[in-house]
C-alpha positions in Angstrom: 5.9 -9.1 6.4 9.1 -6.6 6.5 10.9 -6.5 9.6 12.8 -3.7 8.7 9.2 -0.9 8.5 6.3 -1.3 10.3 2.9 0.2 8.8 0.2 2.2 11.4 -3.3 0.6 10.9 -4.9 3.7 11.0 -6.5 5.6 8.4 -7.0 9.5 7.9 -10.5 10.2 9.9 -10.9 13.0 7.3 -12.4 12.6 4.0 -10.7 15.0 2.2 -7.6 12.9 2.4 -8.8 9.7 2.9 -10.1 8.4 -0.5 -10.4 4.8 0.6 -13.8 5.3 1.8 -14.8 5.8 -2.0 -15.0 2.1 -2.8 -16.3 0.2 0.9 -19.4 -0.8 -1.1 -17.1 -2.3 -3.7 -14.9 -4.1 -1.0 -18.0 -5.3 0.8 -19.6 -6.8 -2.4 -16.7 -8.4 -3.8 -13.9 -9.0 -1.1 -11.8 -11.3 -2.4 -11.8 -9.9 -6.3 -11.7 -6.3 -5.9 -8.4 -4.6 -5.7 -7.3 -0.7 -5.0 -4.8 0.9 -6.3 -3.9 4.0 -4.9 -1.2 6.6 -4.3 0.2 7.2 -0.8 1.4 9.6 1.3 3.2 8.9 4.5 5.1 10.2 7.1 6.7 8.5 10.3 4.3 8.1 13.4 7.4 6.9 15.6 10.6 5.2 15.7 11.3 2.0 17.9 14.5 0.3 19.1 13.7 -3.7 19.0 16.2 -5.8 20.9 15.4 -8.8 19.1 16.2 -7.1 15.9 19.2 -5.6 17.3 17.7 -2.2 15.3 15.5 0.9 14.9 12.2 0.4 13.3 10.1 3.0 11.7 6.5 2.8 11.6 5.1 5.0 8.9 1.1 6.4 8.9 -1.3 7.4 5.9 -1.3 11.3 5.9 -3.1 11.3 2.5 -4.5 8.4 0.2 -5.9 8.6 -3.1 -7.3 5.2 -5.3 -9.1 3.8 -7.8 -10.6 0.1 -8.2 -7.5 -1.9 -10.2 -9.0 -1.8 -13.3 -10.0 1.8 -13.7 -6.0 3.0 -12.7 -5.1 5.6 -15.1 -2.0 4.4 -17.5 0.1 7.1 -16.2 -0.2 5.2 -12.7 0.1 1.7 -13.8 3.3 2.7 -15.6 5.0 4.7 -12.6 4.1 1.9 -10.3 5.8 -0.4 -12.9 8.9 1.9 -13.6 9.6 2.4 -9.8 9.4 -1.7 -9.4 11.6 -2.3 -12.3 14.2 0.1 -10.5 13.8 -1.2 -7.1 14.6 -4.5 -8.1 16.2 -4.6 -10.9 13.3 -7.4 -12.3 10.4 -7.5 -14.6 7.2 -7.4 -11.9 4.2 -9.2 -12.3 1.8 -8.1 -14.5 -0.2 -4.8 -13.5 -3.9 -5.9 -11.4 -2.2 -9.0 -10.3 -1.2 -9.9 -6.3 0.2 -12.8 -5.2 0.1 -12.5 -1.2 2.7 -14.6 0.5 2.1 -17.3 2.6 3.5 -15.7 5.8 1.9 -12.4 5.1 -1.5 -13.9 5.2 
């Protein structure tokens, strides 16, 4: 979990920008092997000062989301999300579709 962002658990109430809703049968059938991939929009909700960090904190909403189940991402997607790891971290990432979820972020 970062400590440095925080992320607001809401979602868009309207459906022209929230296209999550699109695949809640898919997540109900198969929770733990379907994936989303989506693109994201967001903005900052608000801006805390934690003491225990010694720092400000952002936390940052959904203003617009847009997916598709993992396996139907267009290749134009699945490169740009690679490209932009790649350059982030200067490291190969995982191979597209797969998550590993960290212990502590369970």
């Amino acid at each position: 979990m970062s400590a440095s962002i925080k992320l607001s658990g809401a979602l868009p109430g309207i459906e022209d920008v929230n296209g999550l809703d699109t695949f809640v049968q898919n997540l109900i059938d198969d929770p733990d092997g379907t994936t989303v991939t989506a693109i994201v929009i967001l903005d900052v909700k608000d801006v805390r000062y934690s003491v225990a960090e010694g720092a400000h904190i952002p936390t940052v909403q959904v203003r617009r989301i847009e997916g598709w189940l993992t396996e139907d991402a267009p290749l134009t997607v699945r490169e740009a999300l690679v490209h932009r790891q790649e350059a982030r971290t200067g490291r190969t990432p995982m191979a597209f579709g797969v998550v590993e979820v960290a212990k502590n972020d369970e």
